[in-house]
N, C-alpha and C positions, 0 to 999 in steps of 0.2 A: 588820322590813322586808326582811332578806335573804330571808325565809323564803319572802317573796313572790317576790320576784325567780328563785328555786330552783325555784320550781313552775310561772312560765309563761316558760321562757326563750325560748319564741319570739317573744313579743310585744318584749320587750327589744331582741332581735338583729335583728327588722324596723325596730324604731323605730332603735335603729344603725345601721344599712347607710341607712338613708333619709337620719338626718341628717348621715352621712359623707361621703355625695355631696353632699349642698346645701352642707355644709365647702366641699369639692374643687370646687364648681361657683362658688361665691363668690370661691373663690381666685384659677381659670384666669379670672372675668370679669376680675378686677380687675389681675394682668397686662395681659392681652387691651385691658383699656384703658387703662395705664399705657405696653404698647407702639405701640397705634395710636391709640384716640382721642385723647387729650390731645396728644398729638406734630402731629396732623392738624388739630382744631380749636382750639389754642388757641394764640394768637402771643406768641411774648416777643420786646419789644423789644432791643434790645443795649446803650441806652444805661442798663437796668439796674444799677444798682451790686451792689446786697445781694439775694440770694437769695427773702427770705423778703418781699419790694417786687414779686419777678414775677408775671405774672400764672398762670405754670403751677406758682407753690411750692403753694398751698393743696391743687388739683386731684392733684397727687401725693402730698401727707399725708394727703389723706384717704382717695385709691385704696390704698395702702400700709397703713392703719390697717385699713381694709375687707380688707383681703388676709390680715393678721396675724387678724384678727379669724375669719376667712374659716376659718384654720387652725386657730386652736386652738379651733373651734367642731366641725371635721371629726374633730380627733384624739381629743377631747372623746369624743365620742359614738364613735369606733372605738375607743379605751382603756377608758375611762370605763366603769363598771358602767349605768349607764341604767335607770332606774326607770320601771312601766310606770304611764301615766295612773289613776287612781281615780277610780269614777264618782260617787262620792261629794265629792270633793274640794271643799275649801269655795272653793279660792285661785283659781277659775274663775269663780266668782258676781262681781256686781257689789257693790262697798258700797252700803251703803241709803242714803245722802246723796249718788251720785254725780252728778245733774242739778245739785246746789249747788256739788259740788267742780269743774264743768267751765265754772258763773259765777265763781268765785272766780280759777281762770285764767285764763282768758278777760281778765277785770278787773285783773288782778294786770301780763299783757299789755299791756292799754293803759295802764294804772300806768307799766308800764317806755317806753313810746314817748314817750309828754309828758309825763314827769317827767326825762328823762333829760338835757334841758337845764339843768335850773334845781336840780338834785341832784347831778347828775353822773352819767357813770357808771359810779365804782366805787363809789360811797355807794347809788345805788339797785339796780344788782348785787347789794350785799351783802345787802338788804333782801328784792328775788325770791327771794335764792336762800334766803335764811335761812325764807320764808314757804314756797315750794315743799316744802324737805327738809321741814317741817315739816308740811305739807297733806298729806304724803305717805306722814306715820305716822314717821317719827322724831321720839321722843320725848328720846334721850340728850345731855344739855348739852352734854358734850364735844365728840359728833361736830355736833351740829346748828352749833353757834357756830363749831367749825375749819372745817369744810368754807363753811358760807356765808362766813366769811372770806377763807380761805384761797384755795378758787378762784378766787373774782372777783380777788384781789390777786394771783394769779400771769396773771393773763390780762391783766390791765392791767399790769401791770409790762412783762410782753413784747410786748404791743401798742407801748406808747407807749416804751420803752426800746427794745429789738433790736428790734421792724419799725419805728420812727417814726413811727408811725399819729397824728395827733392826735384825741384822746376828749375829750370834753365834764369838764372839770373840775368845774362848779355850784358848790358850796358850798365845796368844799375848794380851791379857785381859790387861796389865799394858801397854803395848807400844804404842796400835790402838785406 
């Protein structure tokens, strides 16, 4: 593969320079609107107590996430060795069952909307996510069963503990 890389390094250092700026274009938006827009349209009460209760905590973790995100997508590709596209490549084709994989979503979707009273929902959380990773071509017990776990129970934990969100408990109403 380097070999490749050694014989068209122009295509490489195009495809660099391109996505170093969309890095750095991501970054300055997400400033750009961490300084002005959020400050401009969104109002925080005063009678907020805890932080992550306002209504401009979300809008700036996510601007911030997109920001980091922003950066080390630009440095990535101005660091980073960069491998140029192959016209052959299989990982651009569609899978051949994808019209089924995008009802299965879809269904799995409305699974989580009207099941989420009567389940909960970190029991039917755990269930999307465990189906999703799974629909998705992870096959490995370890990571399929911790991550469907594990994220749903770190996202409820700090929902309903540190923001005090109340979440629909369903079934595990006596345990949680």
């Amino acid at each position: 593969m380097s070999d490749d890389i050694e014989q068209r390094p122009e295509a490489v250092a195009k495809k660099s320079i391109k996505d170093a700026m969309l890095g750095g274009g991501i970054f300055v938006a997400s400033v750009l609107f961490a300084w002005v827009v959020i400050p401009a349209g969104v109002v925080s009460p005063a009678s907020v107590e805890r932080l992550p209760l306002s209504p401009v905590f979300l809008p700036y973790v996510l601007t911030t996430l997109i920001g980091i995100f922003g950066l080390i997508y630009g440095m990535q590709a101005s660091i980073g060795l960069g491998v140029p596209k192959e016209e052959n490549d299989e990982s651009t084709h569609l899978r051949r069952r994808w019209p089924l994989h995008i009802l299965l979503v879809a269904a799995c979707f409305f699974a989580y909307c009207f099941l989420t009273l009567y389940l909960g929902m970190l029991l039917i959380s755990i269930m999307v996510t465990g189906f999703l990773i799974w629909l998705g071509g992870e096959r490995r017990p370890l990571i399929l069963v911790s991550v469907s776990i594990g994220l749903p129970l770190v996202l409820y934990l700090f929902f309903t503990l540190f923001a005090q969100v109340p979440l629909p408990k369903g079934l595990l109403e006596g345990w949680i």
